[in-house]
C-alpha positions in Angstrom: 0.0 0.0 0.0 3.0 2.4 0.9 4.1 1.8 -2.8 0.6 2.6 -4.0 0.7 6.0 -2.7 4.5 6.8 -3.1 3.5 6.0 -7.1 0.5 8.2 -6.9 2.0 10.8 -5.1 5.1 11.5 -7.9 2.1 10.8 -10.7 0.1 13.8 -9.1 3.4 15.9 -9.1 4.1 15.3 -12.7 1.1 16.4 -14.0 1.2 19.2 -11.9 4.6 19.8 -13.2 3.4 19.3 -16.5 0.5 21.8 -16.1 2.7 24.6 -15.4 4.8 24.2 -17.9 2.4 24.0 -20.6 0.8 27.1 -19.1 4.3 28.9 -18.8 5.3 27.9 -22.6 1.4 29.8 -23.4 2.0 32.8 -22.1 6.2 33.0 -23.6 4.2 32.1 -27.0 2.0 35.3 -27.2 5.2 37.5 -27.8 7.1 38.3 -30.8 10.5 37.2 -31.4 13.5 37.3 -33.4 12.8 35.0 -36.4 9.2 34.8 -36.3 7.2 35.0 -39.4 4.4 38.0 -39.0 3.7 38.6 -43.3 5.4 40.8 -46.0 2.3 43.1 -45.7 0.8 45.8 -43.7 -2.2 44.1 -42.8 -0.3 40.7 -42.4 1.6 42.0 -39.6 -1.2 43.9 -37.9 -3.3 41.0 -37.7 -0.7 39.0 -36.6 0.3 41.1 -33.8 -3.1 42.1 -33.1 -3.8 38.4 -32.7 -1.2 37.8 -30.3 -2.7 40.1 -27.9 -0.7 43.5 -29.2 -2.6 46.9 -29.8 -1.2 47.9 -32.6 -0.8 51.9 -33.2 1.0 52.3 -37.0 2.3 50.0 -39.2 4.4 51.7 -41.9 7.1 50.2 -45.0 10.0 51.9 -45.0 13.3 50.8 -46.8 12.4 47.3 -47.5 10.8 46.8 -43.8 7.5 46.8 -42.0 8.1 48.9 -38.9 4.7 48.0 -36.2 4.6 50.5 -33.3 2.9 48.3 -30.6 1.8 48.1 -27.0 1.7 44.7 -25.0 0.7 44.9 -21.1 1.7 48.4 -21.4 5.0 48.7 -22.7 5.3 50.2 -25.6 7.8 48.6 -28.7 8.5 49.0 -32.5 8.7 45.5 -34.0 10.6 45.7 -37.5 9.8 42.8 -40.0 11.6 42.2 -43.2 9.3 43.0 -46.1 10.3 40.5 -48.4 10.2 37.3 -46.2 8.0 38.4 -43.2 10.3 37.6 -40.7 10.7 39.7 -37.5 14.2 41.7 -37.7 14.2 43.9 -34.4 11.7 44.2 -31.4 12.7 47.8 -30.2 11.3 48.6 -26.4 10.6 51.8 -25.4 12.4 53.1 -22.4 10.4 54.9 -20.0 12.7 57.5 -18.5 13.4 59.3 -21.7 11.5 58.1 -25.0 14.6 56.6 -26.2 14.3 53.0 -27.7 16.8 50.1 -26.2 17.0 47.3 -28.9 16.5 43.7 -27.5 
């Protein structure tokens, strides 16, 4: 019986485990990152970003990329996307203190 429960016990804990981990990898999969694939047009990008939970303010092409000025849980970022193949180049945050954007 002591092996019953030791067995159901570590059981409970995985799935448990496994639960939060799913839920952590959820909530890391609604941002934007380096690499991703958001379109090679305007509206591609804002509805990709809108569907990912951004508000997006301007999407504009300039020089051969889509520039997205964005807001996600209040912080404010530029996300530049390559025009020709849609992937994500730069994800620019905005620094609080002084305007100033710090590249990440």
């Amino acid at each position: 019986m002591y092996t019953m429960k030791k067995t159901f016990t570590s059981s409970a804990l995985t799935i448990f485990s496994v639960s939060g981990l799913l839920a952590s990898m959820g909530v890391a999969a609604a941002a934007v990152s380096l690499g991703d694939n958001l379109g090679t047009t305007e509206d591609d990008v804002r509805s990709a970003l809108t569907s990912q939970g951004y508000t997006v303010e301007e999407v504009e092409t300039e020089d051969g990329k889509l520039e997205a000025e964005v807001t996600l849980d209040g912080q404010e970022m530029e996300v530049v996307v390559d025009a020709s193949s849609g992937l994500v180049l730069e994800v620019e945050l905005e620094d609080d203190e002084d305007g100033d954007k710090d590249d990440d």
